[in-house]
MOPAC internal coordinates of N, CA, C and O (Angstrom, degrees):
PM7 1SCF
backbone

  N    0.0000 0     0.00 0     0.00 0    0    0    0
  C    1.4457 1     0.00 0     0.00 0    1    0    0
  C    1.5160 1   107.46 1     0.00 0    2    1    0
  O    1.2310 1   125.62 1   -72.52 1    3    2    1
  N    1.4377 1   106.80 1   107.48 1    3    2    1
  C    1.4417 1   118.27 1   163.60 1    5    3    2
  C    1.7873 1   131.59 1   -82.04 1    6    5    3
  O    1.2310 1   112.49 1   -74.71 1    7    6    5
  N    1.4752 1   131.79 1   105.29 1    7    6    5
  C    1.3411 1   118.49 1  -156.54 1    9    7    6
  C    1.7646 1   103.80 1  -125.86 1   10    9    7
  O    1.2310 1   111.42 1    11.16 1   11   10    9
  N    0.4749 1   133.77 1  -168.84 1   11   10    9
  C    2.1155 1   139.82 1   171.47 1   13   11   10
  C    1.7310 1   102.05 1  -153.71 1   14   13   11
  O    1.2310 1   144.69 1   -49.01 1   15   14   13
  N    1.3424 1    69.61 1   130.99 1   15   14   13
  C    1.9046 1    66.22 1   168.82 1   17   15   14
  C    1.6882 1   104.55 1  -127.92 1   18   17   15
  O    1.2310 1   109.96 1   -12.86 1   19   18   17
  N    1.3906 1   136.45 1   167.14 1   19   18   17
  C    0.9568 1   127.20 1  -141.14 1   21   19   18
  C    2.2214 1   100.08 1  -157.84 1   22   21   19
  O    1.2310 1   126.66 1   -67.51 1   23   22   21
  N    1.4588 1   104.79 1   112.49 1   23   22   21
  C    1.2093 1   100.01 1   162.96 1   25   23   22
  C    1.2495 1   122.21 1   -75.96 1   26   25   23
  O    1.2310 1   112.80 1   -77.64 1   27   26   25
  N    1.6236 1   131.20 1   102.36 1   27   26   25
  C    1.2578 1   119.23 1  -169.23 1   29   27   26
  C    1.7800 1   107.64 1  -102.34 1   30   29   27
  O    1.2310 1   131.74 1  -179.40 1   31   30   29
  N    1.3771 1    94.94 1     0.60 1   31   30   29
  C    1.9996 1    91.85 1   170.16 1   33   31   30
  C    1.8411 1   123.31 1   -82.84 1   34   33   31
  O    1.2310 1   129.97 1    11.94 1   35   34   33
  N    1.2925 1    98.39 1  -168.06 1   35   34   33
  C    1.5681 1    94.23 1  -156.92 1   37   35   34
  C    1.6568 1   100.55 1   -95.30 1   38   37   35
  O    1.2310 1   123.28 1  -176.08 1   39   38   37
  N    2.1922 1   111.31 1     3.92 1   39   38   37
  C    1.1266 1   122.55 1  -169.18 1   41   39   38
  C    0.8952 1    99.71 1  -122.77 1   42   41   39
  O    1.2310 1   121.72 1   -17.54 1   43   42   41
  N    1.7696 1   114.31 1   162.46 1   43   42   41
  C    1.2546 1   128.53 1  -166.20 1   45   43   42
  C    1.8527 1    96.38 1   -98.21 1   46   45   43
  O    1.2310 1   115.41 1   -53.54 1   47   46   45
  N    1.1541 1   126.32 1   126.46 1   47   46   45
  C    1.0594 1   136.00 1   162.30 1   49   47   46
  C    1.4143 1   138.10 1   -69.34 1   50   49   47
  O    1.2310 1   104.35 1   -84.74 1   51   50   49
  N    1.5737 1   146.48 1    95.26 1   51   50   49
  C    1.5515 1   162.42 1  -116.43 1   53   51   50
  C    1.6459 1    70.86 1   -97.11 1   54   53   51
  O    1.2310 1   127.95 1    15.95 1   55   54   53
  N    1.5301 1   102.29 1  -164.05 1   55   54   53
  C    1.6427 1   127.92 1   177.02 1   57   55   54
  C    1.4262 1   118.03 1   -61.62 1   58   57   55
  O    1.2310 1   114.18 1   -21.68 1   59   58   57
  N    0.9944 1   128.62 1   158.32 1   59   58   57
  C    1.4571 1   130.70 1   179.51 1   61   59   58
  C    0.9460 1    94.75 1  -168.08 1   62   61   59
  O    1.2310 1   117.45 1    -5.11 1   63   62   61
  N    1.6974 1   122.45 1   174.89 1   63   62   61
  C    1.5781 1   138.55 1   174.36 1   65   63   62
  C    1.7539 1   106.99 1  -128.14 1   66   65   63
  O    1.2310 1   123.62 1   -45.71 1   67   66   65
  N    1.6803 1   110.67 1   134.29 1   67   66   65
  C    1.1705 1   113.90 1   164.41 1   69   67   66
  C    1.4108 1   112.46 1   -88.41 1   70   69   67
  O    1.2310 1   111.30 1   -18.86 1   71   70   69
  N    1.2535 1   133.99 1   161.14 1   71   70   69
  C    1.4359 1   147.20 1  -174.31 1   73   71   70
  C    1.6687 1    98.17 1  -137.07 1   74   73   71
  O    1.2310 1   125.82 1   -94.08 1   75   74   73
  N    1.4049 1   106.42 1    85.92 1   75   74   73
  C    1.6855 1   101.19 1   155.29 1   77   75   74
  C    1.6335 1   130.95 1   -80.60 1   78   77   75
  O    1.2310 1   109.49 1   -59.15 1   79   78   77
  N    0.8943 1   137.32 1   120.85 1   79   78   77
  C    1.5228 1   143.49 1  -156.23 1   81   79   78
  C    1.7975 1    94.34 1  -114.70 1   82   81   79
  O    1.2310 1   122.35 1   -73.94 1   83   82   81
  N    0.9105 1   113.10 1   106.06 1   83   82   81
  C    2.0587 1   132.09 1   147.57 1   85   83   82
  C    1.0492 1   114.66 1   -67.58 1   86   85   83
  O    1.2310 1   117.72 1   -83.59 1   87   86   85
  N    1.5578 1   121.94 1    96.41 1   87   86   85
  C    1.3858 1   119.74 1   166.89 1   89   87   86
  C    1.6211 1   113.96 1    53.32 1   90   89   87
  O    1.2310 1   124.39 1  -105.78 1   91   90   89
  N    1.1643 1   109.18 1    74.22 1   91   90   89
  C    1.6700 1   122.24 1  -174.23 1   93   91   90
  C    1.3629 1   115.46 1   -44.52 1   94   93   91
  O    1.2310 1   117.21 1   167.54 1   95   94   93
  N    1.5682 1   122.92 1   -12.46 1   95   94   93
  C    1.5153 1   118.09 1   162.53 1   97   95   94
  C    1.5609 1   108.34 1   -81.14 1   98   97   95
  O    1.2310 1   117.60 1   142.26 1   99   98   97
  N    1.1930 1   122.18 1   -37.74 1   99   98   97
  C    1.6090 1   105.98 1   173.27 1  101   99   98
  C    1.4050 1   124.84 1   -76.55 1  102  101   99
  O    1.2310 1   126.60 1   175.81 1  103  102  101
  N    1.3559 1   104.90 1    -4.19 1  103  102  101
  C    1.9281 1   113.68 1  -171.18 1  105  103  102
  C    1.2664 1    97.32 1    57.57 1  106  105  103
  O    1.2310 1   103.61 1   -84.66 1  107  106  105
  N    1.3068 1   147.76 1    95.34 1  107  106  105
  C    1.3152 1   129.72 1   172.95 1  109  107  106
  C    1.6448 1    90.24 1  -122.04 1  110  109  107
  O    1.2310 1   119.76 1   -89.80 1  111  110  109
  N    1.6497 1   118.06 1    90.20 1  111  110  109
  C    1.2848 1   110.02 1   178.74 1  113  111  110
  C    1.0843 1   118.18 1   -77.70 1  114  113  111
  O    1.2310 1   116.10 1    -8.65 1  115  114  113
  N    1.8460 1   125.01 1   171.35 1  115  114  113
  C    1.1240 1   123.45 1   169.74 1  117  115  114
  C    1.6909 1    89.98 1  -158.39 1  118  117  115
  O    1.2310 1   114.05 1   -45.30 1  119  118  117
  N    1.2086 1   128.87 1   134.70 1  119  118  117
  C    2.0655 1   145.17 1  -147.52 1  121  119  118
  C    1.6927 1    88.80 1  -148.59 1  122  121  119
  O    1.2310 1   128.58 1   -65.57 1  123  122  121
  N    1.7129 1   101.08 1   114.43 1  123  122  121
  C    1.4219 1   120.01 1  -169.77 1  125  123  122
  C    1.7606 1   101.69 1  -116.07 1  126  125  123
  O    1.2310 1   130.69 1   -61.21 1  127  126  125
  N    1.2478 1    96.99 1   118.79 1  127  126  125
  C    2.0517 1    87.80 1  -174.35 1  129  127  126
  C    1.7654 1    86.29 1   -92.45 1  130  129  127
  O    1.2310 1   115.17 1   -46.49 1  131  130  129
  N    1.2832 1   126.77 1   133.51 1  131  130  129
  C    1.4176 1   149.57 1   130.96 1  133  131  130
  C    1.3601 1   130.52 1   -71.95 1  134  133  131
  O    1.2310 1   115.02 1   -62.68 1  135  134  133
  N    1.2162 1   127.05 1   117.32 1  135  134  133
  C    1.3983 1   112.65 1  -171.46 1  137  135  134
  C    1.5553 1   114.87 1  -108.73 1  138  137  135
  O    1.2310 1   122.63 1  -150.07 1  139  138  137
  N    1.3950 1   112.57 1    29.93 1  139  138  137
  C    1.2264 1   113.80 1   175.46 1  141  139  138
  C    1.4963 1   101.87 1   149.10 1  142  141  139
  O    1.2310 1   120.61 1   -19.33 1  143  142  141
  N    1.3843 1   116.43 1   160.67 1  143  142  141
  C    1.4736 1   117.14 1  -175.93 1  145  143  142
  C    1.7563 1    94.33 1  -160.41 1  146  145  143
  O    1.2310 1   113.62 1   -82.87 1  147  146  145
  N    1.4533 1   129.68 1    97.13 1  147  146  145
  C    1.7711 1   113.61 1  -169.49 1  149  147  146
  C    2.0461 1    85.93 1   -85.77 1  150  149  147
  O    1.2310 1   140.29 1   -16.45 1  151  150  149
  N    1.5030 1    78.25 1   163.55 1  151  150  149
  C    1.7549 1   108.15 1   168.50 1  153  151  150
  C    1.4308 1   127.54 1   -42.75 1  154  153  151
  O    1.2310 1   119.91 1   -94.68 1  155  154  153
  N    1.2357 1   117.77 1    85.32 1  155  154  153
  C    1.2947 1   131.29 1   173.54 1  157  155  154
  C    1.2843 1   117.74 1   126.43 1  158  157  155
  O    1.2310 1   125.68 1  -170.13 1  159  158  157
  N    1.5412 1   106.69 1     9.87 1  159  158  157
  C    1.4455 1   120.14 1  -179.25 1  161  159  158
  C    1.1353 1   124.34 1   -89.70 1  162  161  159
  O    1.2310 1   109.07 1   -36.56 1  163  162  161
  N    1.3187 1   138.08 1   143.44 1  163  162  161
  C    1.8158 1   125.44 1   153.06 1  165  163  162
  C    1.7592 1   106.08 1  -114.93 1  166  165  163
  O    1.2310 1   131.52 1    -3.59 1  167  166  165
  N    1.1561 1    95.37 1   176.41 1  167  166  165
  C    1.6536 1   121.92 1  -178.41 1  169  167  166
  C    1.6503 1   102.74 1  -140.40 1  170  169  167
  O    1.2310 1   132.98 1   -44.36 1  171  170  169
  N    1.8002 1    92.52 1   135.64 1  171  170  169
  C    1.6392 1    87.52 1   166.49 1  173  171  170
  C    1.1049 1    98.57 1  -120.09 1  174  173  171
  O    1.2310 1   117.50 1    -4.26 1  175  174  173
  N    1.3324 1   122.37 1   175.74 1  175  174  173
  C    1.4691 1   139.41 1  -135.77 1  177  175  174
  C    1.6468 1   100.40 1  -155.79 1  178  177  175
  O    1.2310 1   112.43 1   -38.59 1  179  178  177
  N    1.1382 1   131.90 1   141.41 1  179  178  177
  C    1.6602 1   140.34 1   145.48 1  181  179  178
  C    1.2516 1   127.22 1  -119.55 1  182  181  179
  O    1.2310 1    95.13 1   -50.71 1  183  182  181
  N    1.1959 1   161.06 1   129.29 1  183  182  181
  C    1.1500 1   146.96 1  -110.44 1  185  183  182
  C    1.6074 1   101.39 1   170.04 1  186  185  183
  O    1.2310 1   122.01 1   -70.70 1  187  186  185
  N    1.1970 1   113.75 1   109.30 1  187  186  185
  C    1.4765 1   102.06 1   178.22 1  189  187  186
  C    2.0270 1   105.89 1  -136.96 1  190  189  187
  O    1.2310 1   120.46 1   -53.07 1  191  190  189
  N    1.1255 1   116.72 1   126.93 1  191  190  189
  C    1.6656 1   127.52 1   177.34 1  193  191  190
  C    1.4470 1   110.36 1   -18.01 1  194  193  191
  O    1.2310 1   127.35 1   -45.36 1  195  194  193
  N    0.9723 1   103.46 1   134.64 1  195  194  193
  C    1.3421 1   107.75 1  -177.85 1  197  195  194
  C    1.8256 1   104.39 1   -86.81 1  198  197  195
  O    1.2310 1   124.00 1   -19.85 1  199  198  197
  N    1.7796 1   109.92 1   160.15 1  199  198  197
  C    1.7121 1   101.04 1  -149.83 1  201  199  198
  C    0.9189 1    95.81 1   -72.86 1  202  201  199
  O    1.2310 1   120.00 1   -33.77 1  203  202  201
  N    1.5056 1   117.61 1   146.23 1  203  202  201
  C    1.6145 1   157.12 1   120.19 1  205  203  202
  C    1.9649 1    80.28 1   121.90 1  206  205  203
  O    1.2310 1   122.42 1  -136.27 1  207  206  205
  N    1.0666 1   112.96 1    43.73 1  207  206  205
  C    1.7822 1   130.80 1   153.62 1  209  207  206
  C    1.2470 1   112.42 1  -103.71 1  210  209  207
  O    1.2310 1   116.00 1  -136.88 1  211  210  209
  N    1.3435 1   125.21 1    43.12 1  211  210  209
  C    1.7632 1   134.71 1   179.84 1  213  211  210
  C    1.8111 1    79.96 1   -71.48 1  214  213  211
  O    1.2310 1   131.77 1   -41.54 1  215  214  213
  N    1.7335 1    94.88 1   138.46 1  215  214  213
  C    1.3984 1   124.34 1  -168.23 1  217  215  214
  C    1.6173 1    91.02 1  -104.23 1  218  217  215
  O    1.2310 1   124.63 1   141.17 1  219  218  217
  N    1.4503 1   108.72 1   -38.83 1  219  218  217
  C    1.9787 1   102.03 1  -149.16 1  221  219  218
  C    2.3690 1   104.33 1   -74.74 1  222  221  219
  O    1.2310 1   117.23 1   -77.60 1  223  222  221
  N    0.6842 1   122.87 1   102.40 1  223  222  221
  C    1.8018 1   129.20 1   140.55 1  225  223  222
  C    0.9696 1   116.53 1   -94.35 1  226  225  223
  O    1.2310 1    99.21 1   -90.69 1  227  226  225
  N    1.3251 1   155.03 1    89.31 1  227  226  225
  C    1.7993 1   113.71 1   -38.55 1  229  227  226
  C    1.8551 1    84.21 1   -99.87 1  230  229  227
  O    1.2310 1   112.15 1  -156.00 1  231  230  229
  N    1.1410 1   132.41 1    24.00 1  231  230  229
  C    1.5486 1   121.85 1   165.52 1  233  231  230
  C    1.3655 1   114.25 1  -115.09 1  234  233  231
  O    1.2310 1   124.14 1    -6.40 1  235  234  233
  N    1.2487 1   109.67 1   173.60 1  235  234  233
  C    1.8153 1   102.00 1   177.43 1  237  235  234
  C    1.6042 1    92.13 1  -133.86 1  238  237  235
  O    1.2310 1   120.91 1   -60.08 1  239  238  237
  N    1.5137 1   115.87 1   119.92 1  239  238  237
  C    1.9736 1   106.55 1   161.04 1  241  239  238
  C    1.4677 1    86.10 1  -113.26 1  242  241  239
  O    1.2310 1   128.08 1   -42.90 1  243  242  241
  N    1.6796 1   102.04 1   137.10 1  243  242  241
  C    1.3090 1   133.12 1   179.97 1  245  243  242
  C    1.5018 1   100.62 1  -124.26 1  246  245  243
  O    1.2310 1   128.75 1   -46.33 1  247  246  245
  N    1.3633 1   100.74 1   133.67 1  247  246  245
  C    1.6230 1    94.36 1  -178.44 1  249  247  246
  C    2.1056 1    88.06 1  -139.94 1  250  249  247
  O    1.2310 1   136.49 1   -14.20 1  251  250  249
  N    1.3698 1    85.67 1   165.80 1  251  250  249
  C    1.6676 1   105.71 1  -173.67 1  253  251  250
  C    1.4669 1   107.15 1  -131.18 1  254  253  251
  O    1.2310 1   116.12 1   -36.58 1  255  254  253
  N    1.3864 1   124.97 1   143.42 1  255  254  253
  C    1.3402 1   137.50 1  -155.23 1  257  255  254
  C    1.5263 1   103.96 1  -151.82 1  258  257  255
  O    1.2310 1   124.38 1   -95.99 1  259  258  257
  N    1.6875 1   109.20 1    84.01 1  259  258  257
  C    1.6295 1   103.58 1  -173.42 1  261  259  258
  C    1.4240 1   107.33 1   -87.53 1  262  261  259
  O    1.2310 1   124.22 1   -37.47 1  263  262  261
  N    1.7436 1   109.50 1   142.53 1  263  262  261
  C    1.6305 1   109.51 1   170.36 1  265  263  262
  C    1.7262 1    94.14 1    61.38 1  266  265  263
  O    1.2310 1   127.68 1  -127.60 1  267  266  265
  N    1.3412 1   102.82 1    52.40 1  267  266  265
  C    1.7264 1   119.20 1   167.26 1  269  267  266
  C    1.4910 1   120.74 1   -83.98 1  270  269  267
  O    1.2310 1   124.85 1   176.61 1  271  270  269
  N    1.4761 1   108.30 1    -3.39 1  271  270  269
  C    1.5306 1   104.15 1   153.51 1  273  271  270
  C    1.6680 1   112.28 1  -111.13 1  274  273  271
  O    1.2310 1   117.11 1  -138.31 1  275  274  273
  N    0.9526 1   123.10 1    41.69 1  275  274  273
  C    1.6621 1   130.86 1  -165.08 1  277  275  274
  C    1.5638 1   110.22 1    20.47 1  278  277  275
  O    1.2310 1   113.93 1   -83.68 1  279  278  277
  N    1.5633 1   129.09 1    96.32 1  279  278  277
  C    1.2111 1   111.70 1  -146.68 1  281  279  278
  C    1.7183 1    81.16 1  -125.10 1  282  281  279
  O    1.2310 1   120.68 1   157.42 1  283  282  281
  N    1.5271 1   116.30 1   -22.58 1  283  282  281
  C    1.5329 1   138.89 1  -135.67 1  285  283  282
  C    1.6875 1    76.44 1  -123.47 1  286  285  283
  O    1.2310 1   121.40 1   -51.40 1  287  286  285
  N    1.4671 1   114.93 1   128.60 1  287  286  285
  C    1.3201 1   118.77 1   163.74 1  289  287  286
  C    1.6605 1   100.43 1   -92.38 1  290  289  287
  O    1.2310 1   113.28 1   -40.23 1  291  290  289
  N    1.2873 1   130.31 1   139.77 1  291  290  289
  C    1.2436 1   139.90 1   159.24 1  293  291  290
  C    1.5066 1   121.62 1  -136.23 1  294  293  291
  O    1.2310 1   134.84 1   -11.18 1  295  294  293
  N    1.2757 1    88.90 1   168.82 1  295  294  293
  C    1.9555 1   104.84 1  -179.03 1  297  295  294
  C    1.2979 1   114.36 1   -94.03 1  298  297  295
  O    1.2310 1   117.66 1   160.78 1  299  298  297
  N    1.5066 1   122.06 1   -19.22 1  299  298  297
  C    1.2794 1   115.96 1   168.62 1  301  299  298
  C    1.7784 1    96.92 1  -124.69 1  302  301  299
  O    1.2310 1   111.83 1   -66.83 1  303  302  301
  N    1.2591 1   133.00 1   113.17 1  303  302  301
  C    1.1875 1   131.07 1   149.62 1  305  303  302
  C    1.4392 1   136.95 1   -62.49 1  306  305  303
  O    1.2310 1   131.57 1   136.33 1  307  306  305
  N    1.5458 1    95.27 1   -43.67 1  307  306  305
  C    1.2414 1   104.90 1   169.66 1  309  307  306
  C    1.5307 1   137.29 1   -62.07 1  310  309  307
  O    1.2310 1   107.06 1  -164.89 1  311  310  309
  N    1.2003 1   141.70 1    15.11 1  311  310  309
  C    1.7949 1   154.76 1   142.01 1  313  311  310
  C    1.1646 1    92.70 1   -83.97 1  314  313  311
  O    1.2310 1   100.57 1  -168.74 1  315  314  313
  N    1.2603 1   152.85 1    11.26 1  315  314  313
  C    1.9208 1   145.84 1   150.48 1  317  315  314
  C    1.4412 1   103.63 1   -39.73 1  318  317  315
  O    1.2310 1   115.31 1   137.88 1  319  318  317
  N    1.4432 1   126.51 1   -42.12 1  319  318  317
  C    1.1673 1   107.93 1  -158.48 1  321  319  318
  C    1.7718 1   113.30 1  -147.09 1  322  321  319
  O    1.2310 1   128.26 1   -15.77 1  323  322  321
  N    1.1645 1   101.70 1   164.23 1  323  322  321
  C    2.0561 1   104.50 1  -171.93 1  325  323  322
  C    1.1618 1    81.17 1  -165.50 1  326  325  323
  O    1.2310 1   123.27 1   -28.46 1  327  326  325
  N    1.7735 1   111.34 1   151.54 1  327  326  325
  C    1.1563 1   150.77 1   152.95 1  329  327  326
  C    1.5184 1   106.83 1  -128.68 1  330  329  327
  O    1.2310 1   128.07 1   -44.31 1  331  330  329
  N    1.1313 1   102.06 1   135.69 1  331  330  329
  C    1.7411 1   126.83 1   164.53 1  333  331  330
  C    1.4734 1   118.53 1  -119.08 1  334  333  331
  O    1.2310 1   115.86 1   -32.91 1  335  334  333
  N    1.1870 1   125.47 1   147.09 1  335  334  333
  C    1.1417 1   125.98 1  -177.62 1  337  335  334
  C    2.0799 1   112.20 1  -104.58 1  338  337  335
  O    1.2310 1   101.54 1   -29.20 1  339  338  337
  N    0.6650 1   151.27 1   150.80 1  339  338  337
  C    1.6667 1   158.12 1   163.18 1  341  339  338
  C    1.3687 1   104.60 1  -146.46 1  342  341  339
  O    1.2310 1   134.05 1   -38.60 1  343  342  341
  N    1.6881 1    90.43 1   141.40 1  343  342  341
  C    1.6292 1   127.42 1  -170.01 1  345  343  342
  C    1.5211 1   102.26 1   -89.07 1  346  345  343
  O    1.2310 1   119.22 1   -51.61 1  347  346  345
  N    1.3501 1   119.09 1   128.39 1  347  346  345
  C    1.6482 1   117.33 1   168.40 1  349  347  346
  C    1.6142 1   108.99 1   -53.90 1  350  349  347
  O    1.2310 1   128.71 1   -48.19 1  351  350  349
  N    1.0486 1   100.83 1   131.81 1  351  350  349
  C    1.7233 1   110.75 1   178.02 1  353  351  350
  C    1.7229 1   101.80 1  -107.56 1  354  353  351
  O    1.2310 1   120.10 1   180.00 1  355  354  353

């Protein structure tokens, strides 16, 4: 799982933690330390289950949860988070 995440404020953002979630019925976590992200920046990310964390019955929804301990005060909270779903191929 390939994702970007994106500082879209006018501030530079300190440390935070991502929370990637594999198929939220298996909990298949995975906790990303960032140590900063400044204003106008993104980061991409790859991220793959850790072993015998197979995501697919026969689909996988992966969802992402940036600054999952609210560490980052913001004005919009709500773009924190997306889930997508993908079909086993």
């Amino acid at each position: 799982m390939t994702f970007t995440i994106e500082n879209t404020g006018t501030k530079d953002a300190g440390s935070f933690l991502v929370r990637v979630v594999f198929d939220p019925i298996q909990s298949v976590v995975v906790n990303l330390g960032v140590v900063g992200l400044d204003a106008g920046m993104s980061q991409v990310f790859t991220v793959k289950t850790p072993p015998g964390g197979n995501c697919f019955d026969p689909d996988c929804t992966v969802c992402v949860l940036i600054d999952s301990e609210s560490r980052i005060a913001e004005l919009d909270e709500d773009n924190n988070y997306r889930c997508i779903n993908k079909l086993e191929k």
